[in-house]
N, CA, C and O of each residue as an XYZ file, in Angstrom:
676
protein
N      40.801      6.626     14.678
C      42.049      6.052     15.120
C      42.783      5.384     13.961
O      44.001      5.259     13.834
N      41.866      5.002     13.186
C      42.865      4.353     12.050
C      42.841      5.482     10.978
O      42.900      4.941      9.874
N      42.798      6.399     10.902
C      43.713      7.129     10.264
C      44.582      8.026     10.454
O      45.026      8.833      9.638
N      45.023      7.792     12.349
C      46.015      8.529     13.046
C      47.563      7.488     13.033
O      48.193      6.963     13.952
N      47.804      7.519     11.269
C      49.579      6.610     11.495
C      50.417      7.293     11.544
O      50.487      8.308     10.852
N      51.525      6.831     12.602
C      52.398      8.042     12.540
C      53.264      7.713     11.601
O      53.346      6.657     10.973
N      54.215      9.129     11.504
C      55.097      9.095     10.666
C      55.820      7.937     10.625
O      55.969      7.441      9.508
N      56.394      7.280     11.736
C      57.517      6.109     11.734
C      57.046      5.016     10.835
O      57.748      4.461      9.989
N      55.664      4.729     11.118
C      55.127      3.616     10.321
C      54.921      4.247      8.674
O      54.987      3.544      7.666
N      54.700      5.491      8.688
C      54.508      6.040      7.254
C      55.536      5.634      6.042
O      55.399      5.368      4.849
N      56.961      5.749      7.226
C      58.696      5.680      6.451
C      58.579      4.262      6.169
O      58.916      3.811      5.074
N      57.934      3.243      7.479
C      58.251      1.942      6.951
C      57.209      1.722      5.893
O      57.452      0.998      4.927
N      56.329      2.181      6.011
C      55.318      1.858      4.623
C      56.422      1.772      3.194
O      56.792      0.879      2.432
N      56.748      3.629      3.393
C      57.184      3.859      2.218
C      58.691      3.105      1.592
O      59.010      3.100      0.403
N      59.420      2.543      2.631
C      59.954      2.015      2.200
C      59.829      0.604      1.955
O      60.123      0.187      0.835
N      59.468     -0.121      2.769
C      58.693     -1.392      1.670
C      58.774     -1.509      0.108
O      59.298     -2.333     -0.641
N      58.356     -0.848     -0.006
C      57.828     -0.704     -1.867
C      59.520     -0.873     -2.224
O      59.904     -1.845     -2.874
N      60.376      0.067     -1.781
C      61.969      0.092     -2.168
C      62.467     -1.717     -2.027
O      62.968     -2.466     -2.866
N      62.106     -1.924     -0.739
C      62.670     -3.931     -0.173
C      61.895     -4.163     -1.092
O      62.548     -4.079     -2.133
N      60.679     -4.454     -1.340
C      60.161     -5.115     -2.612
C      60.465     -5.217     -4.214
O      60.264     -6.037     -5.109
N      61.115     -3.806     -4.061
C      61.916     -4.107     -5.617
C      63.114     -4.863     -5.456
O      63.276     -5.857     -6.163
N      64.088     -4.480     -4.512
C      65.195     -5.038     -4.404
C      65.158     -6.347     -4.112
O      66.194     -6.948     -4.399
N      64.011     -7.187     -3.476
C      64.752     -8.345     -3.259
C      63.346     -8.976     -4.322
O      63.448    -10.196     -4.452
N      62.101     -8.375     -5.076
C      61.374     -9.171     -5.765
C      61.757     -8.290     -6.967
O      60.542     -8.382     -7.144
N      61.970     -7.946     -7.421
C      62.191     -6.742     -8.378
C      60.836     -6.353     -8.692
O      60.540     -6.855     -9.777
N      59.911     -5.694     -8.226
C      58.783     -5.155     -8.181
C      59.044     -3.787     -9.330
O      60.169     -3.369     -9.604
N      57.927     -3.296     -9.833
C      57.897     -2.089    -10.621
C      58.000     -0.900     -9.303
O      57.379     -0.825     -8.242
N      59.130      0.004     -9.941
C      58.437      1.343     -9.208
C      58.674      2.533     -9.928
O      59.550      2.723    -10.772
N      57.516      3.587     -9.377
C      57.744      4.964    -10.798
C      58.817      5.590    -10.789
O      59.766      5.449    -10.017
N      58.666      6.453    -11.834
C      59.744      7.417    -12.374
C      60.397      8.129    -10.774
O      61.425      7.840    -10.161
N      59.323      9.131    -10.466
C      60.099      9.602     -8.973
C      60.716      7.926     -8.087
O      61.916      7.951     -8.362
N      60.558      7.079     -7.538
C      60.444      6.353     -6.949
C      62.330      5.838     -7.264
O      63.188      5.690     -6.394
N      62.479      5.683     -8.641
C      63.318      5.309     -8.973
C      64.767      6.266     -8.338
O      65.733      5.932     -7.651
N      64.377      7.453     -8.901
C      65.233      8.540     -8.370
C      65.020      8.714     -7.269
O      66.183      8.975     -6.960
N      64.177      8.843     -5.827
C      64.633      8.359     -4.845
C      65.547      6.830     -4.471
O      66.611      7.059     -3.897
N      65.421      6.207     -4.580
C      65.926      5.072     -4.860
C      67.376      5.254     -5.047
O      68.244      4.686     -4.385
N      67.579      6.158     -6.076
C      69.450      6.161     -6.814
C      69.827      7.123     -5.479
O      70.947      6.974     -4.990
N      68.957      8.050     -4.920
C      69.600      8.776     -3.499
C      69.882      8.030     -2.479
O      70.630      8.375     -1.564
N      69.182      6.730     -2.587
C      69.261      5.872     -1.227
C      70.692      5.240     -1.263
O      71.602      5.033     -0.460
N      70.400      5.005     -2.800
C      71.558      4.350     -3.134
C      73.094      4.803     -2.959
O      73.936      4.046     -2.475
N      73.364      6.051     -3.379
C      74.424      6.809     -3.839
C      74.861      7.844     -1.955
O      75.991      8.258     -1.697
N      73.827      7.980     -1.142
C      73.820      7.900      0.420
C      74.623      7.294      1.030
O      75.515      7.829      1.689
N      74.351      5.401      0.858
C      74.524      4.622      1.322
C      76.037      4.212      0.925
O      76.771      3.490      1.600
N      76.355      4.830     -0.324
C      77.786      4.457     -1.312
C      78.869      5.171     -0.470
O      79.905      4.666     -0.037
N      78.349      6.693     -0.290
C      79.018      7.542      0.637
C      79.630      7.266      1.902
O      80.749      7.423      2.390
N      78.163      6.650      2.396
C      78.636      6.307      4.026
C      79.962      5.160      3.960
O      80.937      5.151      4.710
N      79.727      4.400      3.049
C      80.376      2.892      3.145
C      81.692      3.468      2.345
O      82.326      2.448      2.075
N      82.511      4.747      1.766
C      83.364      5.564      1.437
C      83.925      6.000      2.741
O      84.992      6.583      2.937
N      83.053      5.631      3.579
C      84.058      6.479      5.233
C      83.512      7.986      5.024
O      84.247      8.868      5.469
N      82.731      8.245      4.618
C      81.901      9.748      4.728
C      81.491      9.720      6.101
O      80.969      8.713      6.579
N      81.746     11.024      6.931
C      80.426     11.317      8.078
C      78.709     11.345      7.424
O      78.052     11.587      6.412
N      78.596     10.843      9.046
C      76.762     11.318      8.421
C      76.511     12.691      8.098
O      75.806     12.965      7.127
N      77.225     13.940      9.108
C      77.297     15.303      8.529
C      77.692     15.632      7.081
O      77.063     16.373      6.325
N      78.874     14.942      6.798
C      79.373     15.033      5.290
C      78.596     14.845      4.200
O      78.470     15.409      3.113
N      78.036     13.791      4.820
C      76.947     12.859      3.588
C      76.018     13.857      3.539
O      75.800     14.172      2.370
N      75.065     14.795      4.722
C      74.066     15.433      4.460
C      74.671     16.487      3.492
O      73.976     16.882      2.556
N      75.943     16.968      3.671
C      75.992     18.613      3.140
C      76.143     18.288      1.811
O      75.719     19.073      0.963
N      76.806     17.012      1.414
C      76.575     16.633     -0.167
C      75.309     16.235     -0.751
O      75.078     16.419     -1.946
N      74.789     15.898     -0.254
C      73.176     15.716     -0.810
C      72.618     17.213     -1.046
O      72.055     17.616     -2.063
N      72.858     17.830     -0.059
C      72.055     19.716      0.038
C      72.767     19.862     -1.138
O      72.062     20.300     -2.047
N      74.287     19.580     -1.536
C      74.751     20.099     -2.825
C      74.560     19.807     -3.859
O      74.512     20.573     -4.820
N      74.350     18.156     -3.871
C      73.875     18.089     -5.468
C      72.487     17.896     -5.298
O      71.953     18.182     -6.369
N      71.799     17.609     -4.614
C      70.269     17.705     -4.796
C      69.334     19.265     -4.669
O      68.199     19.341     -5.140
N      69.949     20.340     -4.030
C      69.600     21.189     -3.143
C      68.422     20.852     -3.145
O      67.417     20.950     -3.849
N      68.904     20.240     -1.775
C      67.813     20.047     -0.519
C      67.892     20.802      1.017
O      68.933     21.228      1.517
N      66.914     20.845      1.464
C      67.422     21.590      2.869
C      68.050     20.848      3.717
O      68.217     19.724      3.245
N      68.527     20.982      4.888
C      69.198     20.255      5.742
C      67.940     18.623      6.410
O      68.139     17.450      6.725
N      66.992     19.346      6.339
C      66.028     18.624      7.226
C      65.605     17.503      5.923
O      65.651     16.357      6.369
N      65.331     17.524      4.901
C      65.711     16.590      3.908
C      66.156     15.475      3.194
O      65.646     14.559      2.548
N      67.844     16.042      3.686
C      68.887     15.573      3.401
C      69.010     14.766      4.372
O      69.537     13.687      4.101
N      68.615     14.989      5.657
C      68.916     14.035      6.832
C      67.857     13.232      6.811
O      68.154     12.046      6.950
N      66.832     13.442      6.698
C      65.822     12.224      6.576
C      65.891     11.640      5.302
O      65.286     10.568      5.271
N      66.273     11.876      4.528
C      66.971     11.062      3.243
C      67.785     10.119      3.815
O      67.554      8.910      3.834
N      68.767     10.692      4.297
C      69.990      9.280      5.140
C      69.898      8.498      5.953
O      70.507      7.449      6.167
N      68.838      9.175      6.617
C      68.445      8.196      7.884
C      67.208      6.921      7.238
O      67.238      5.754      7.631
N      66.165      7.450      6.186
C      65.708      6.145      5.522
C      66.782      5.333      4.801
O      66.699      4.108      4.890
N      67.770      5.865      4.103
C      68.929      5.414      3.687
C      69.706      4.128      4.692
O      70.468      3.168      4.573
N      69.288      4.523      5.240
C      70.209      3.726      7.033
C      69.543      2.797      7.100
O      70.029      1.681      6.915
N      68.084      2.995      7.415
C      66.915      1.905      7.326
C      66.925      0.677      6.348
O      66.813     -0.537      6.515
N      67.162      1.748      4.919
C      67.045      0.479      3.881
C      67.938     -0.343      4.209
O      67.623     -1.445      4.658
N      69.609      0.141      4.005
C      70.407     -0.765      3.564
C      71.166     -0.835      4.982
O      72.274     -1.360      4.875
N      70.835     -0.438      6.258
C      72.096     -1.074      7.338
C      72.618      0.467      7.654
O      72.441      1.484      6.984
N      73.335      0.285      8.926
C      74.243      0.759      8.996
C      75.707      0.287      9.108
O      76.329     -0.569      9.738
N      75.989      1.345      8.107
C      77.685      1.314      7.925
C      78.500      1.087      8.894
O      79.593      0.597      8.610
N      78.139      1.416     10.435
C      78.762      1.144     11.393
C      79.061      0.056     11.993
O      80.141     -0.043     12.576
N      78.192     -0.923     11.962
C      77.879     -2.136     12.032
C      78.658     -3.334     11.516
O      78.629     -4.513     11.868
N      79.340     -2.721     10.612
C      80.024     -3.191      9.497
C      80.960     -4.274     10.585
O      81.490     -3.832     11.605
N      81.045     -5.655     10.194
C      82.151     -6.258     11.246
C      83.797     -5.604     10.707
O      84.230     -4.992      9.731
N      84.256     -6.076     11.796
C      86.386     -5.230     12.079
C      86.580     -6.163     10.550
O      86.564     -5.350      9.625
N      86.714     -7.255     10.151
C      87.269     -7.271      8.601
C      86.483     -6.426      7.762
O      87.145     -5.431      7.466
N      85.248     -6.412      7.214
C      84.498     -5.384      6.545
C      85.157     -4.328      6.495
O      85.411     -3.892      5.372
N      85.642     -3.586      7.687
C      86.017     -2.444      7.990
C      87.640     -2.407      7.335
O      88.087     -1.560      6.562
N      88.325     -3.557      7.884
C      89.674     -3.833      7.125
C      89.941     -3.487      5.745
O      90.818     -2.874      5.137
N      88.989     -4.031      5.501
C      88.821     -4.463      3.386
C      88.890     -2.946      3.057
O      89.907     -2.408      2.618
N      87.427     -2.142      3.371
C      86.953     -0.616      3.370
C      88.521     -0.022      2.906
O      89.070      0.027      1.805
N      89.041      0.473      4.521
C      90.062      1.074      4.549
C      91.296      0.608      3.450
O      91.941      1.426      2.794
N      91.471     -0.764      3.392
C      92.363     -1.162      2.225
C      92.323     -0.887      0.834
O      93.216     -0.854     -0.012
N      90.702     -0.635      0.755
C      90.325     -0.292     -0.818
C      90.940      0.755     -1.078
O      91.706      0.899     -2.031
N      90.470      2.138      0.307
C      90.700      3.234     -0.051
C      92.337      3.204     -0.244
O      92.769      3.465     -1.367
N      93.290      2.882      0.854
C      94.759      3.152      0.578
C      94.713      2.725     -1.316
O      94.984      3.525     -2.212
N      94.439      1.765     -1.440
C      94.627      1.823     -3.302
C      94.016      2.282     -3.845
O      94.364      2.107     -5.013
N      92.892      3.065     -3.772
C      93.087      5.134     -4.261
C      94.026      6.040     -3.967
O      94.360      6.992     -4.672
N      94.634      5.608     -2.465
C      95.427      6.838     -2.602
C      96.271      6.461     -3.030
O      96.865      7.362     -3.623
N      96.926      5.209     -3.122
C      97.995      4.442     -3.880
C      98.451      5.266     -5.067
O      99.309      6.134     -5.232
N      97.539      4.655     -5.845
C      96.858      5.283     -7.224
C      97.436      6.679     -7.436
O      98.400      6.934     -8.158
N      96.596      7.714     -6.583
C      96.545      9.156     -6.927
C      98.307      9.425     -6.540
O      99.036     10.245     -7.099
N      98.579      8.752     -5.754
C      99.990      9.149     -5.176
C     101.041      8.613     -6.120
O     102.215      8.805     -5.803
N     100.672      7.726     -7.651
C     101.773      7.100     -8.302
C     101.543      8.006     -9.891
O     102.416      7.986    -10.758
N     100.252      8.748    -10.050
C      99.840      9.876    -10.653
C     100.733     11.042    -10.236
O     101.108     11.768    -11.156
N     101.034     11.264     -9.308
C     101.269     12.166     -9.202
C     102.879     12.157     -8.325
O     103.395     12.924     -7.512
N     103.349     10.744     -9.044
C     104.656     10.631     -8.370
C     105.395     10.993     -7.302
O     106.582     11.299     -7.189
N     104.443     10.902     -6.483
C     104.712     11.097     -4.696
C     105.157      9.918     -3.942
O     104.416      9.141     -3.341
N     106.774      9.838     -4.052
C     107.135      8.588     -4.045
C     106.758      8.333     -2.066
O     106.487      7.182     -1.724
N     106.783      9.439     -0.974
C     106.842      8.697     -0.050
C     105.090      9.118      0.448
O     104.797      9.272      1.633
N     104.252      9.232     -0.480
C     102.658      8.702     -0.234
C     102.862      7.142     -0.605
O     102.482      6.127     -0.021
N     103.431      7.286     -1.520
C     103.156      5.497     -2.433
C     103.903      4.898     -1.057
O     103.096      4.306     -0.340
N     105.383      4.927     -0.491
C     105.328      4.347      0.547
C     104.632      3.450      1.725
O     104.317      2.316      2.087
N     104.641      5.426      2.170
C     103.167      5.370      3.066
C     102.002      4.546      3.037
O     101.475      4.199      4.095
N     101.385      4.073      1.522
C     100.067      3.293      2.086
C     100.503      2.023      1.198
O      99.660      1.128      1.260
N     101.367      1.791      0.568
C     102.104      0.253      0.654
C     102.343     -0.004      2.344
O     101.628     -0.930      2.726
N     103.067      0.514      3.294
C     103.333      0.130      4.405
C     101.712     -0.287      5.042
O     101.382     -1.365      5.537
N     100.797      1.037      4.827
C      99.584      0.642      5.685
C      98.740     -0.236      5.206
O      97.832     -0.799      5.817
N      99.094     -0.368      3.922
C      98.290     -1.629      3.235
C      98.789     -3.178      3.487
O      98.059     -4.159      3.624
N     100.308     -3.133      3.513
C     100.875     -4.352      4.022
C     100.229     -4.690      5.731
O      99.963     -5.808      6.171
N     100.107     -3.502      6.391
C     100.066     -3.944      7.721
C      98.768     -4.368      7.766
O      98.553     -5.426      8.357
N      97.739     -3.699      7.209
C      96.256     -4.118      6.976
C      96.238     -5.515      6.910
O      95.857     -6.412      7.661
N      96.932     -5.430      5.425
C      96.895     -7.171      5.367
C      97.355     -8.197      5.925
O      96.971     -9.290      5.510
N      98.122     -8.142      6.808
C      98.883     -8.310      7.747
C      99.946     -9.521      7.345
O     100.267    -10.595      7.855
N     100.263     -8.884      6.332
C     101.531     -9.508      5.264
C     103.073     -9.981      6.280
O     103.879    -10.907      6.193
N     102.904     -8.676      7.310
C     104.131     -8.866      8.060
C     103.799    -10.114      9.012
O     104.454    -11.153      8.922
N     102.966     -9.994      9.740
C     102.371    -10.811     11.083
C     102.823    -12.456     10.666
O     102.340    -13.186      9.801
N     104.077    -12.746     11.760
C     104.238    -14.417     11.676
C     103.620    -15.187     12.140
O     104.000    -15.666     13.209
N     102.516    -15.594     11.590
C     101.414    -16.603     12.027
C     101.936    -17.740     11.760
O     102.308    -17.915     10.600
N     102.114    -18.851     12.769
C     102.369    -20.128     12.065
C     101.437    -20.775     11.275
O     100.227    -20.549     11.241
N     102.135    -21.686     10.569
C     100.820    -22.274      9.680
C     100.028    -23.133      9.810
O     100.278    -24.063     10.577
N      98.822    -23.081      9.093
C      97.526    -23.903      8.895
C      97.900    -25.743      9.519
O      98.628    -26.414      8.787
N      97.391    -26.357     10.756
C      98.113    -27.484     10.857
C      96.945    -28.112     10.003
O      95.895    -27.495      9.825
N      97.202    -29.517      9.420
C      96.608    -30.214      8.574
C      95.255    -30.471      8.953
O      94.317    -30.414      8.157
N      95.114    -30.849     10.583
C      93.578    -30.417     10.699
C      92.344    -29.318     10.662
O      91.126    -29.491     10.723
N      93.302    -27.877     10.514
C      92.530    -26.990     10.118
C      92.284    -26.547      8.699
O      91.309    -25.814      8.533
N      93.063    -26.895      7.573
C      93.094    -27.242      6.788
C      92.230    -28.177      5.835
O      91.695    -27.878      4.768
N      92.240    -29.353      6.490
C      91.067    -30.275      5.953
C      90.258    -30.994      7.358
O      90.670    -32.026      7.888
N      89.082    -30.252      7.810
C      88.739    -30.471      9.081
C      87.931    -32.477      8.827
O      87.821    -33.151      7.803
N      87.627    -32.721      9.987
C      87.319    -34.385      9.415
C      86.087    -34.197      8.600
O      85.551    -33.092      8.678
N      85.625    -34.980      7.934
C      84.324    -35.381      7.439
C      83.058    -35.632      8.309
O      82.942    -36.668      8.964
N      81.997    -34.533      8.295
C      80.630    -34.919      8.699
C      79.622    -35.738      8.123
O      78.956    -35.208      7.233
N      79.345    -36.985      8.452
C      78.615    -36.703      7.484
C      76.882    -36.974      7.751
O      76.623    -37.854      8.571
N      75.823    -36.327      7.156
C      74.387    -36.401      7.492
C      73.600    -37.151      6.825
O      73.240    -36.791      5.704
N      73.114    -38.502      7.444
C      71.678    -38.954      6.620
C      70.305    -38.365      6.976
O      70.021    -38.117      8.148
N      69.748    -38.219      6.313
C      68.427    -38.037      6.689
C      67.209    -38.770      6.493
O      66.623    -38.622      5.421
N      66.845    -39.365      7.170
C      65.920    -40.322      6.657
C      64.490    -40.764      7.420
O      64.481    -41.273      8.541
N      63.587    -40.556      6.830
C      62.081    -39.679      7.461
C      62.010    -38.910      7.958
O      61.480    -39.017      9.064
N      62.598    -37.278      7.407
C      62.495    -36.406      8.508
C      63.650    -36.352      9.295
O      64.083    -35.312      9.792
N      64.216    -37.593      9.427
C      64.869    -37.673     11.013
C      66.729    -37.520     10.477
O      67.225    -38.291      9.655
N      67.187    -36.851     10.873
C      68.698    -36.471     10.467
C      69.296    -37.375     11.490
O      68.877    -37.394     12.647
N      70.426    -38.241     11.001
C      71.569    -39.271     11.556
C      72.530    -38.989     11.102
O      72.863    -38.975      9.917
N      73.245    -38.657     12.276
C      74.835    -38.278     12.252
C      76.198    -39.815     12.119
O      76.522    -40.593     13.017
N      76.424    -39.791     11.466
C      77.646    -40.579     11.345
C      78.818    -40.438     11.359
O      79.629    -40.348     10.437
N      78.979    -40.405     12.906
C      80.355    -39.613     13.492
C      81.310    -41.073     14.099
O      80.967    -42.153     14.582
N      82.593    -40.461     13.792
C      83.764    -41.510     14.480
C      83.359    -40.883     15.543
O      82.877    -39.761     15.696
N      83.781    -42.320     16.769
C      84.068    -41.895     18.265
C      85.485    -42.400     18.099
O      85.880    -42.945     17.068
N      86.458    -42.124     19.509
C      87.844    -42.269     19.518
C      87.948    -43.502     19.491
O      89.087    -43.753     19.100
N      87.202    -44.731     19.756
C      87.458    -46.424     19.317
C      88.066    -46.012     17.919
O      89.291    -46.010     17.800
N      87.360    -45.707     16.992
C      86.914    -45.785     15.699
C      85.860    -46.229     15.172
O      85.715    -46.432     13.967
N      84.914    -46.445     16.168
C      83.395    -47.341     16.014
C      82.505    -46.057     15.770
O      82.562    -45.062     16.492
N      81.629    -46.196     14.611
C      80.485    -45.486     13.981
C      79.636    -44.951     15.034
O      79.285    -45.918     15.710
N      79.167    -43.944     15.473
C      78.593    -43.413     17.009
C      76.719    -43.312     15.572
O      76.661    -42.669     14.524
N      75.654    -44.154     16.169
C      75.087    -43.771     15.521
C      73.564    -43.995     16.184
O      73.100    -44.980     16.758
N      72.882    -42.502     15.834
C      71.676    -42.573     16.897
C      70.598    -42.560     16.300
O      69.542    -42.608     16.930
């Protein structure tokens, strides 16, 4: 029985060794490394707005690998570092904003005056440059002062109550 592990625990084995470099910087070998730059350069893709399909057929291309491979490549890929999906709605904001200033970019290369438009407008709206938010009132701005003693262990809060008398427990 103990030498019936399944595969699932096999992947988390094997990747361990990867979390151990990254967050202790542990040694790992020559192959190890170059898996590693696939996990890496996977994970670069996805967070590019690649499909997971996309991502596999580029790996089959520059690695030629088979399909079955390439997908369990991405899917430990997923494991290591997260999924991309997950990503919270600003994360996702930023993403998409980066990319418009590539296409920005390629579109001022190539003097395409109503691309450059185009993702100035979607980049303004991203940022939401237009949106009339009123402003910051002075208490959100500089919220009051907390402040914490701690003393044996024991944390004391020294908070105003609405008297103005020290609330202290």
């Amino acid at each position: 029985m103990d030498n019936s592990i399944t595969k699932a625990a096999q992947a988390v084995d094997k990747l361990d060794k990867f979390r151990d470099h990254l967050l202790h910087r542990t040694e790992l070998k020559k192959s190890e490394v170059e898996t590693l730059e696939k996990y890496r350069k996977c994970f670069g893709w996805r967070c590019k707005l690649f499909s997971p399909q996309q991502v596999v057929n580029m790996l089959m291309q520059e690695y030629t690998l088979k399909y079955s491979q390439a997908y369990q490549l991405m899917a430990e890929s997923t494991r290591l570092y997260g999924k991309v999906e997950d990503i919270d709605r600003e994360g996702s904001r930023k993403i998409l904003i980066e990319s418009l200033y590539v296409a920005m970019s390629i579109a001022v290369k190539d003097k395409n005056a109503e691309a450059i438009i185009a993702a100035t407008r979607e980049i303004a709206k991203l940022s939401k440059v237009y949106d009339d938010q009123s402003p910051l009132s002075p208490d959100e701005m500089m919220p009051a002062r907390v402040v914490k003693y701690v003393q044996n262990n024991v944390t004391i809060n020294n908070l105003t109550t609405a008297e103005g008398q020290t609330d202290e427990q």
